[in-house]
LUMLO-918208 format. One record per residue (C-alpha): x, y, z. Coordinates in steps of 0.5 Angstrom, whole numbers. Each point is the difference from the previous one (the first is absolute). Layout:
LUMLO-918208
{{X Y Z}},
...
This chain:
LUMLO-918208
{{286 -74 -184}},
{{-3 3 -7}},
{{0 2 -6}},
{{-6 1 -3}},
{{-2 -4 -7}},
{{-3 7 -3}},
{{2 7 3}},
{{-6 4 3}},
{{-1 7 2}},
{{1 0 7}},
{{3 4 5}},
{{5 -2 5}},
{{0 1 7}},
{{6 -2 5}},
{{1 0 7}},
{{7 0 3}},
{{-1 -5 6}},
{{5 0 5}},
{{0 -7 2}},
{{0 -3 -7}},
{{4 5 -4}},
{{7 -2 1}},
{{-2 -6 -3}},
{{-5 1 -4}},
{{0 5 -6}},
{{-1 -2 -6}},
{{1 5 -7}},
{{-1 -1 -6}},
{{1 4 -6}},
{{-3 1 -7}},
{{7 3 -3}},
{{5 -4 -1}},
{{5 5 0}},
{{-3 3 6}},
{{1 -7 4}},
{{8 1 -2}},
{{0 7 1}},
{{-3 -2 8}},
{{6 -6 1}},
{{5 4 -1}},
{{-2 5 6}},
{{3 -1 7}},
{{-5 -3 4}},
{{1 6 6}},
{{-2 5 -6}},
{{-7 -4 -2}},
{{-5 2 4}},
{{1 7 -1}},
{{0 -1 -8}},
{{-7 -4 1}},
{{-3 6 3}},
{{3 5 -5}},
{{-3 -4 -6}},
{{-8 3 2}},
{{3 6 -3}},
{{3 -3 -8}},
{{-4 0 -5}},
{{1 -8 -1}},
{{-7 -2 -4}},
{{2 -7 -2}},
{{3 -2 7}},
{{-3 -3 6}},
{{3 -1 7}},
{{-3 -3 5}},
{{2 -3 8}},
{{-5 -4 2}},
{{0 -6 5}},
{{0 -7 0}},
{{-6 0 6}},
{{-4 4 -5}},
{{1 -2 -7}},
{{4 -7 1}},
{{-1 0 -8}},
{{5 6 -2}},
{{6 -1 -3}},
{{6 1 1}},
{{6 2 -6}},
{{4 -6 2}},
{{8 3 0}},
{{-1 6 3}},
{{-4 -2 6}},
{{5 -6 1}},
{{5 5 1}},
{{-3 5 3}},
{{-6 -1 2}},
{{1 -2 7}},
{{5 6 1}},
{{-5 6 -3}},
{{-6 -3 4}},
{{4 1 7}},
{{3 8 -2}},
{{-7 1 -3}},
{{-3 -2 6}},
{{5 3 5}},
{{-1 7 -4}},
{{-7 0 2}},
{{-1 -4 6}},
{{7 1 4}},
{{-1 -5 7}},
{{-7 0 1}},
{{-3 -7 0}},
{{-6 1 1}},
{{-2 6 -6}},
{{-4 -5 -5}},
{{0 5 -5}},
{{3 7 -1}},
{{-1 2 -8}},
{{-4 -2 -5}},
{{3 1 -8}},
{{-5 1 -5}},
{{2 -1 -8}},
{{-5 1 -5}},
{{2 -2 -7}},
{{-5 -3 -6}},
{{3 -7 2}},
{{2 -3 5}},
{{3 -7 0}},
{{0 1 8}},
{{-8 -2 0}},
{{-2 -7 3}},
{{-6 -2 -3}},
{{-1 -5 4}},
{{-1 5 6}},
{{-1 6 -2}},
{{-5 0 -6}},
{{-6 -1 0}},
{{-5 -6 -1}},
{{-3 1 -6}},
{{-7 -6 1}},
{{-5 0 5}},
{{1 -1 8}},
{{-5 -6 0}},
{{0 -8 2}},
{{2 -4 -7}},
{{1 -7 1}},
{{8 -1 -2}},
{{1 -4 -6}},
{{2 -8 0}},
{{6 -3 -3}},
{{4 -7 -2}},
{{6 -2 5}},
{{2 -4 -3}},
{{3 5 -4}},
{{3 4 7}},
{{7 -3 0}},
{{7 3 3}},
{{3 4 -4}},
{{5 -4 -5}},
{{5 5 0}},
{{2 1 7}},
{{1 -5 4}},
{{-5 1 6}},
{{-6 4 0}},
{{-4 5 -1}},
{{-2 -2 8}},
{{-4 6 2}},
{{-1 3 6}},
{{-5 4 5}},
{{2 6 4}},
{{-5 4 2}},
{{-6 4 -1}},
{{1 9 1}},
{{-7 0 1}},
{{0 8 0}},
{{3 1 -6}},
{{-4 -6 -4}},
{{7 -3 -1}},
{{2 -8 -1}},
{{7 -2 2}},
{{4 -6 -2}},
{{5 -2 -4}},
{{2 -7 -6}},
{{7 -3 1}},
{{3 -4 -5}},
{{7 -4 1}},
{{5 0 -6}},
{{6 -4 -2}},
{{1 5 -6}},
{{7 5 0}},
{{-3 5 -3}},
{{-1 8 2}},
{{-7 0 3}},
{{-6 -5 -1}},
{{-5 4 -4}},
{{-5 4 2}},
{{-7 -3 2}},
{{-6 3 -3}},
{{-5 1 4}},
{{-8 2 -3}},
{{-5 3 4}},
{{-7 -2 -5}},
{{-3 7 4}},
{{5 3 -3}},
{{2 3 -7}},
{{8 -1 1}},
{{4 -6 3}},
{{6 1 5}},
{{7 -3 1}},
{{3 -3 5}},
{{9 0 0}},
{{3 -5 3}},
{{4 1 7}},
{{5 -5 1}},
{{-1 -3 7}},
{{5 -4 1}},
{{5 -6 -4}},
{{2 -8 1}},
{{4 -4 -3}},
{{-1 4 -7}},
{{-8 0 2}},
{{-2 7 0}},
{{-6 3 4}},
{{-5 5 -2}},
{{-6 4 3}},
{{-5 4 -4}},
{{-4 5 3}},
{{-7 0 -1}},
{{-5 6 2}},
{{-7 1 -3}},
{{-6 4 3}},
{{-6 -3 2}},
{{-7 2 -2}},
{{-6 0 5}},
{{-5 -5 -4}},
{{4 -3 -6}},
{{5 -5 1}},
{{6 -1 -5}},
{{3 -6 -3}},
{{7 3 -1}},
{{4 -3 -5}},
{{8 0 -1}},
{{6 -2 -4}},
{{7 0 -2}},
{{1 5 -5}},
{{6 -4 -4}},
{{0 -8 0}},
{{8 -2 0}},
{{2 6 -3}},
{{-6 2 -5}},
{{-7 3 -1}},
{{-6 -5 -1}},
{{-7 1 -3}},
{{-2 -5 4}},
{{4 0 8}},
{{-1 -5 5}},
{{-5 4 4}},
{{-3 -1 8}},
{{-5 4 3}},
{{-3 1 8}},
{{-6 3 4}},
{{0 7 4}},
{{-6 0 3}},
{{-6 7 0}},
{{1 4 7}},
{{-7 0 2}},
{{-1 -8 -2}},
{{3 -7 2}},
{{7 -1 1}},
{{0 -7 -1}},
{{6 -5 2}},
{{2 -7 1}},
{{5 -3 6}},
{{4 -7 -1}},
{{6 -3 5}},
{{4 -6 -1}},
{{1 1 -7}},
{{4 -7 -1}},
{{1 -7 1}},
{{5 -3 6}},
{{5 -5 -1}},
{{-5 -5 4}},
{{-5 0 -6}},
{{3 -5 -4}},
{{-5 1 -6}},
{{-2 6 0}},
{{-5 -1 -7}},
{{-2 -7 1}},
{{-4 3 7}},
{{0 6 -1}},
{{0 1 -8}},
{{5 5 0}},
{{2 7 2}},
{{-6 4 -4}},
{{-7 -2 1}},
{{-1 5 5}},
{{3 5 -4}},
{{-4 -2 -4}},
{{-6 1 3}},
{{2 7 3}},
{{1 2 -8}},
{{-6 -2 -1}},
{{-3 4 5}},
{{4 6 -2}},
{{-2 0 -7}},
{{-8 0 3}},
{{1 5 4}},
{{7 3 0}},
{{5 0 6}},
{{3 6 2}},
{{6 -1 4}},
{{1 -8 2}},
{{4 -1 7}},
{{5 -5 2}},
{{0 -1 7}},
{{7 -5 0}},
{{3 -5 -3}},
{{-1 2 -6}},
{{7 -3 -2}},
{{1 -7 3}},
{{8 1 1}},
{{2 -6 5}},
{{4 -4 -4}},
{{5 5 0}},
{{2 -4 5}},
{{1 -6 -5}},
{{6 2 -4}},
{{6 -2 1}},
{{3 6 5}},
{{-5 -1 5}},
{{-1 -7 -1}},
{{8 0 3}},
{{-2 5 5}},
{{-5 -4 2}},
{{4 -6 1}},
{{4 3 5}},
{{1 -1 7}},
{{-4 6 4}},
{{7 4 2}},
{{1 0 -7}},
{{-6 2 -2}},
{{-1 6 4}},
{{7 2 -2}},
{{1 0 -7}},
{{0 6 -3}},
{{-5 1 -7}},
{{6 1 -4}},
{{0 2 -7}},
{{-1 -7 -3}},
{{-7 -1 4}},
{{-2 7 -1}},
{{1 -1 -8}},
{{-4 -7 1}},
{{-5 3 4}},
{{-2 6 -5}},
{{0 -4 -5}},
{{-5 -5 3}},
{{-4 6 1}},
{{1 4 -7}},
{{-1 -7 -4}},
{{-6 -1 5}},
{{-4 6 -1}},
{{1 1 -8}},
{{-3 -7 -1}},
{{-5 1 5}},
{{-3 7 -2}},
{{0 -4 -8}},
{{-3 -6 1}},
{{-8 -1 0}},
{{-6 3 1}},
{{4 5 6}},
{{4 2 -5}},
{{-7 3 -4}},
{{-2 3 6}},
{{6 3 2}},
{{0 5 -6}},
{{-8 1 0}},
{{0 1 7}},
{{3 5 5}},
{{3 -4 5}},
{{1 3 7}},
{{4 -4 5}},
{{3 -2 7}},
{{4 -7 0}},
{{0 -5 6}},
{{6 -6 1}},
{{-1 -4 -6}},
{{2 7 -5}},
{{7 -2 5}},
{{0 -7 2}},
{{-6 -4 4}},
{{0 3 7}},
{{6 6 -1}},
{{-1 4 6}},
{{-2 -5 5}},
{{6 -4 1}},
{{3 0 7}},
{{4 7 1}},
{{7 -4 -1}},
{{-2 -3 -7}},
{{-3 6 -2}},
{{5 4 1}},
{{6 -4 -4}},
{{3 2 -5}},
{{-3 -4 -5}},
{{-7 1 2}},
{{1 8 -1}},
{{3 0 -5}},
{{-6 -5 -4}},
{{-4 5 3}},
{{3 7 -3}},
{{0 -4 -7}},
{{-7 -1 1}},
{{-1 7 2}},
{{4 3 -6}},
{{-5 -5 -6}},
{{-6 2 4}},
{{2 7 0}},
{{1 -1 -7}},
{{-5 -4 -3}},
{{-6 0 4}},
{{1 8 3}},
{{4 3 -6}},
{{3 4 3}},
{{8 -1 4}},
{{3 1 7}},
{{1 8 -2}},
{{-6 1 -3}},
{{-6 -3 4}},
{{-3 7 3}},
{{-2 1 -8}},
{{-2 -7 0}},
{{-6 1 5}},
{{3 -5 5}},
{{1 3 8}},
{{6 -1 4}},
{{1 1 8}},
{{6 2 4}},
{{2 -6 0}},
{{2 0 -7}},
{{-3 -7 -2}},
{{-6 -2 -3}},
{{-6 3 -5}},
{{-6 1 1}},
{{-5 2 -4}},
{{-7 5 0}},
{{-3 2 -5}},
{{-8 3 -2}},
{{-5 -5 -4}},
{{-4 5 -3}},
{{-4 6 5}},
{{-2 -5 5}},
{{5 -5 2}},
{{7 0 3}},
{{5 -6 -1}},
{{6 -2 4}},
{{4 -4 0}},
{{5 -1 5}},
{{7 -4 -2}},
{{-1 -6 6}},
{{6 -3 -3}},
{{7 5 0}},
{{1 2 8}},
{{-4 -8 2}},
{{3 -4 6}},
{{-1 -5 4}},
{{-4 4 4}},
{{-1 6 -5}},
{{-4 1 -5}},
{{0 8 -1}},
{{5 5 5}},
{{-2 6 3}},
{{3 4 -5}},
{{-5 -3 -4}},
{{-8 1 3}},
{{2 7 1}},
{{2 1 -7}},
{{-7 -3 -2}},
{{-4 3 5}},
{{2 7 -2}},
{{0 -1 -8}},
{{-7 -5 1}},
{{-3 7 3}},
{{3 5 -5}},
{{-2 -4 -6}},
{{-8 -2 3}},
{{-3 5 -4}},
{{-8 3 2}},
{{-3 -4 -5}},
{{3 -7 2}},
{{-5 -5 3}},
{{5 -6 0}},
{{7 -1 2}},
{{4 -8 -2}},
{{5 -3 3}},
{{4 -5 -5}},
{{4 -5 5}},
{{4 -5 -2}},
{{-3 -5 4}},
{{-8 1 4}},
{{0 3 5}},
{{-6 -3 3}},
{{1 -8 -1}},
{{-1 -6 5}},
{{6 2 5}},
{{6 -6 1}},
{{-2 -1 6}},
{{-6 -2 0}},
{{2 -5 -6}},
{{5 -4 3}},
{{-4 -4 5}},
{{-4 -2 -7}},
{{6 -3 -3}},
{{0 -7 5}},
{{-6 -1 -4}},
{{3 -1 -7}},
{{3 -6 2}},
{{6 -2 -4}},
{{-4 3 -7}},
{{5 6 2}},
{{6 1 3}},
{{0 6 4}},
{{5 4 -4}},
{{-3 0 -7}},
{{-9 2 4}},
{{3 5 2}},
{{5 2 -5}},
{{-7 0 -5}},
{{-4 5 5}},
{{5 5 -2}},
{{2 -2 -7}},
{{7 -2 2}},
{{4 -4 -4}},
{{5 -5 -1}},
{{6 5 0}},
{{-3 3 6}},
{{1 -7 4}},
{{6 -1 -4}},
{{4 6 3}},
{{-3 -2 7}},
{{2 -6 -1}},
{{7 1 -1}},
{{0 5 6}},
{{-3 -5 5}},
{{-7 4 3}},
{{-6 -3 1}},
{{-4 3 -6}},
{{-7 1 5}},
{{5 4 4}},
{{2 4 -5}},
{{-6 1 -5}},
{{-2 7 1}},
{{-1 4 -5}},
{{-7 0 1}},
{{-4 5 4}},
{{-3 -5 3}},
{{5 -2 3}},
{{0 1 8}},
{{7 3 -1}},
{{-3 6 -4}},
{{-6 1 5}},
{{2 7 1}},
{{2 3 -4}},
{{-7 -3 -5}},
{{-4 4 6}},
{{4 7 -2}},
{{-1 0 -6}},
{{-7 -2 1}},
{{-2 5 5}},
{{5 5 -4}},
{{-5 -1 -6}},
{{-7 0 5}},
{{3 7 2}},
{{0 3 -8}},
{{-7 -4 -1}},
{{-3 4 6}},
{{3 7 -1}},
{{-1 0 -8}},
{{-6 -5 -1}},
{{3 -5 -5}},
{{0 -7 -1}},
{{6 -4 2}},
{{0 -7 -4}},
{{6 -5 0}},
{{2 -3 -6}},
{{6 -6 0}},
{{1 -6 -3}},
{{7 -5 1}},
{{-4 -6 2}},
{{-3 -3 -5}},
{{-8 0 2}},
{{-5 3 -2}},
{{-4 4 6}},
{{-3 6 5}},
{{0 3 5}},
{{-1 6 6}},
{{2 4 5}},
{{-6 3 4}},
{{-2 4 6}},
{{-1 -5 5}},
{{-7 4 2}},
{{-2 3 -6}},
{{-7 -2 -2}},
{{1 4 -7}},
{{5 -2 -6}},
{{-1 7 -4}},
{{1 4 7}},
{{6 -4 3}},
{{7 3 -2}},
{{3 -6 3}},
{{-3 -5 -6}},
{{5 -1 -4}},
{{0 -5 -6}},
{{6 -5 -1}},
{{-1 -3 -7}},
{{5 -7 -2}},
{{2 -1 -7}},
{{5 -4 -2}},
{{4 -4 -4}},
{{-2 2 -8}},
{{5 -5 -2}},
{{2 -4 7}},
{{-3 -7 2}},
{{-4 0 5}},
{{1 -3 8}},
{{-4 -7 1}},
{{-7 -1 2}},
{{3 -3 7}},
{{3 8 1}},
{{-7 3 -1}},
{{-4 -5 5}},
{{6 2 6}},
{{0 7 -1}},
{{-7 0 0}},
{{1 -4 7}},
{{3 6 2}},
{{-4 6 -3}},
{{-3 3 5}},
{{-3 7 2}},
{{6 3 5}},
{{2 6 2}},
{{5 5 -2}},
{{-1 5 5}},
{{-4 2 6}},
{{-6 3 -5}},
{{2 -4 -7}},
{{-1 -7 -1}},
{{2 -3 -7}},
{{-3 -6 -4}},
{{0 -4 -6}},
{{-7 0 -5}},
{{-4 -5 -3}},
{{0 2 -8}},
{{1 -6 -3}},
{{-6 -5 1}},
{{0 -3 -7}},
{{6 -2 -4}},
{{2 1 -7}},
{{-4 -6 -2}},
{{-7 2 4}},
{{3 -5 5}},
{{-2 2 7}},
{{6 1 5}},
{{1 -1 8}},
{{6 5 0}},
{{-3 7 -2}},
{{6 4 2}},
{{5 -2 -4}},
{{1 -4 -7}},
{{6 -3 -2}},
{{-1 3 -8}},
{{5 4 -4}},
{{-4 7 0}},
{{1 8 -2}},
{{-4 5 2}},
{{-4 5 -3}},
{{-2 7 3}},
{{-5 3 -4}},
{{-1 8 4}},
{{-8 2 -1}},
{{2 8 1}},
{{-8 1 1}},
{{0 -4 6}},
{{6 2 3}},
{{1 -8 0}},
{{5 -4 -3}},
{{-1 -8 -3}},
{{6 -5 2}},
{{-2 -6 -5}},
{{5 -7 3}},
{{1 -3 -7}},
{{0 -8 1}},
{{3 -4 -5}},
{{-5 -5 -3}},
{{2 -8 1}},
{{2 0 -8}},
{{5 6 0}},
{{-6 4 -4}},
{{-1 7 2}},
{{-3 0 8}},
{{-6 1 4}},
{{-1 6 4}},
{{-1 1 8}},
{{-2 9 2}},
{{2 3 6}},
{{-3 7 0}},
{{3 6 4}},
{{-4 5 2}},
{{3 8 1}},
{{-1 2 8}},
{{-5 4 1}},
{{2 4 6}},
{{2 7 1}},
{{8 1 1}},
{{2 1 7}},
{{6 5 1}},
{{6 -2 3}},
């Protein structure tokens, strides 16, 4: 939503859509009395008074309708849409369009005046710089801090690339505990640009006096040039400043790089007993990764899971006395009012901490974030639980507060509003995924492995059908690469295969804590385990590894062979969850050529960036098991050899893996067609890292017909 800072002369253009009329009209006035005269009308009377105001001699007044998808930085007059709004929106677009839904657009309404506050600079006009490279400008982040004025954020958010329209979408959330009406506007500067744009606050949603709050950001991207978008807050508790707090964000040039980084496994488990004595702490690869970003800047950063670790939820005191009792008990229990409160509590408290605190929370501000989320956003193994567990009372009920703050804090979004946010939801009514455009050249998905999970499910059907249809309506004729983000590695040394190696670790490991290390698993996973009685071997199945999953990791598998075929794209997999560092591949089992083999698909292994890593004893049996086998009867999959050296020079007998902390760069070449995954690993000092490529090169074979 905007006003601009300095009125132009512009000329408004507006088109009534169906679909987002009923609750998107905005109106704006320059007139006082006019905005009086207007809320006096009835609302059923409206729409016939908008059409007749073209034929009034009004020459200082402006009236414009417009739409929240088009021009996000439009205002609103505050008192008139909270009225009504909503009801004028539907007796316009019923008067116009009647019943048929599928009629986008049935007339447009042109205003002409001198000035026109209803223009968005910040898509409508035009650049005023040269289309060409231009290095981005360094900054101090020491000076980057949360904002002192609310009480969490600003948390940026990617959404999407409309590459037709040249158009950036996403989005900034801040949390406050503040009372007052509305937060203040944020200020938005495109340098290319004459004039800034602002962004209203829309409220979200509220908890315990704690208020929600998305601004909507849409910028318009150049061919060639860059932008470092620089943003704001109008007022500073209550009052102007010559000197705000400031933040800013790169968008990247449409026919350029989009360069962007991916992390997993964004905290410390309750196992790790000093988390800065061995590890120096939670910031040294956020560190590393701002450093990186302020040499060459990182356009969008992805976080593949447990970007929260949530598990001592289970710690307080209700759900310690729900764990204490005996198995009849617990799967009976209701998740009554006092273990909800405590739960969201937890969740809420934990967020805000963790989202101002350290160098993540620089990052978080500095960098469009977009997510999916894995166990530990919830708690250790949630989904995985036998079927009884998982569907207890208690368990659900953790697992729709979770939900509720992810929504919140990670999406910025709500239950009501997650199609505007970008996020997909099949028939079954759980779960949201996320696809959205890097650039002209690569698609990224990311498929929520979390919400409809069971013992024996990681995505319903429901689920692959919704990804297949949006995955090839969104393949644009430019793209040469499609990603797959999961939670955990889809190619990874198979559990089967490593159990006969666990005899020979001796008594060094019990066998419960081996593998609860090969797939990031924790004390609270155990702990609730323990407490129901299963074997935790039995059990531990959250891994595509896991024979349990076979199945269904071959359909999705060959659904992704069938899109590469026909419309000649690169599938890679990237995930994180078991905190090793690693490549892998899936290849046509007779292929003699990489770059013509729509089968050839990359798996690459980041994590964790803040997670300490599984013991040396866990690499050696998992390269015992690392063998080449087969997926289907024409695709074998295997681990590869990238780390011959250690961080320190050091040669290394195990090559696969490496039990470091780690992110992963990804740096596009849009000249080749190619793309740079870079694992970062973490120096034995805890000062910045060492850096292992991967290249993925586009498929060089012409699209088959379905």
């Amino acid at each position: 939503m905007y006003q601009p800072a300095n009125k132009g002369k512009h000329v408004g253009e507006c088109a009534l859509a169906k679909k987002r009329l009923s609750r998107n009209v905005c109106v704006s006035a320059l007139n006082p009395y006019f905005a009086r005269t207007l809320r006096s009308f009835s609302p059923s009377f409206l729409p016939f008074f908008l059409l007749s105001l073209r034929f009034l001699p009004l020459p200082t007044l402006t009236f414009t309708m417009t739409f929240r998808d088009d021009h996000p930085h439009l205002s609103m007059i505050g008192d008139f849409v909270g009225h009504f709004g909503d009801k004028i929106g539907g007796k316009i677009s019923n008067l116009f369009s009647g019943d048929d839904e599928k009629q986008e657009v049935v007339e447009k309404i042109v205003v002409h005046d001198k000035e026109n506050p209803s223009c968005d600079p910040l898509i409508d006009d035009h650049e005023e710089c040269e289309d060409a490279a231009i290095e981005a400008a360094r900054q101090e982040y020491e000076h980057i801090k949360p904002s002192a004025q609310f009480k969490c954020g600003p948390v940026l958010r990617f959404q999407d690339i409309q590459v037709q329209q040249r158009r950036w979408i996403g989005s900034a959330l801040i949390v406050t505990d503040k009372d007052d009406p509305r937060p203040p506007r944020m200020v938005i500067r495109d340098p290319t640009k004459s004039r800034v744009g602002f962004s209203l606050p829309q409220h979200l949603e509220s908890w315990e006096g704690n208020h929600f709050y998305r601004y909507d950001i849409q910028l318009t991207l150049m061919a060639h040039r860059e932008k470092r978008i620089e943003y704001w807050f109008e007022t500073e508790n209550g009052v102007k400043t010559k000197t705000p707090q400031k933040w800013n964000f790169h968008v990247p040039a449409l026919d350029e790089n989009h360069n962007w980084a991916f992390y997993s496994c964004n905290g410390f488990t309750s196992d790790v007993a000093d988390p800065m004595g061995t590890h120096g702490g939670a910031d040294p690869l956020w560190d590393d990764l701002l450093g990186a970003h302020d040499r060459l800047p990182f356009h969008t950063i992805v976080g593949g899971g447990d970007q929260i670790y949530n598990d001592d939820v289970l710690a307080t005191p209700e759900m310690v006395e729900w764990l204490a009792m005996d198995e009849e008990s617990r799967l009976s229990t209701s998740f009554n009012n006092e273990k909800k409160y405590a739960v969201e509590r937890y969740y809420f408290d934990h967020y805000v901490e963790h989202f101002t605190t350290g160098t993540y929370s620089k990052a978080l501000s500095l960098i469009p974030s977009v997510n999916t989320w894995d166990d530990h956003d919830i708690i250790d193994g949630y989904g995985s639980y036998p079927a009884k567990y998982q569907l207890s009372n208690v368990m659900q009920g953790i697992g729709a507060a979770a939900a509720r703050f992810y929504l919140l804090f990670q999406q910025h979004s709500n239950a009501h509003i997650t199609q505007r946010a970008g996020l997909l939801t099949a028939k079954s009514g759980k779960g949201w995924s996320t696809i959205t455009h890097f650039g002209k050249r690569t698609l990224v998905v990311l498929p929520d492995t979390r919400s409809e999970r069971s013992k024996e499910t990681i995505l319903s059907n429901d689920t692959y059908d919704l990804l297949e249809k949006e995955i090839r309506r969104q393949l644009l004729p430019t793209t040469k690469h499609l990603v797959i983000v999961l939670g955990t590695p889809l190619v990874y040394p198979a559990l089967t295969l490593f159990e006969a190696s666990l005899d020979k670790l001796g008594d060094k490991l019990s066998r419960g804590s081996v593998i609860g290390k090969i797939f990031g698993k924790c004390k609270a996973f155990e702990n609730v385990l323990g407490q129901f009685g299963p074997e935790l071997l039995d059990d531990l199945v959250d891994s595509w590894a896991c024979t349990i999953h076979t199945e269904e990791k071959r359909r999705l598998v060959e659904l992704l062979q069938t899109i590469a075929t026909q419309h000649s794209v690169r599938v890679t997999f990237v995930g994180g969850d078991v905190h090793v560092g690693g490549a892998g591949r899936l290849f046509g089992t007779e292929s003699k050529d990489r770059l013509t083999d729509p089968y050839d698909m990359v798996q690459i292994v980041s994590s964790a960036i803040v997670n300490g890593p599984p013991p040396g004893g866990v690499i050696t049996a998992l390269h015992a098991t690392s063998k080449t086998y087969s997926l289907n009867e024409y695709t074998s999959e295997e681990m590869t050899e990238i780390f011959t050296k250690d961080v320190d020079g050091s040669p290394l007998d195990n090559k696969k893996l490496l039990n470091r902390r780690n992110w992963c760069s990804v740096r596009e070449f849009h000249d080749k067609s190619q793309l740079k995954f870079t694992i970062r690993v973490e120096n034995i000092d805890h000062v910045g890292t060492q850096k292992y490529p991967i290249f993925v090169e586009p498929l060089t074979v012409t699209p088959r017909e379905p």
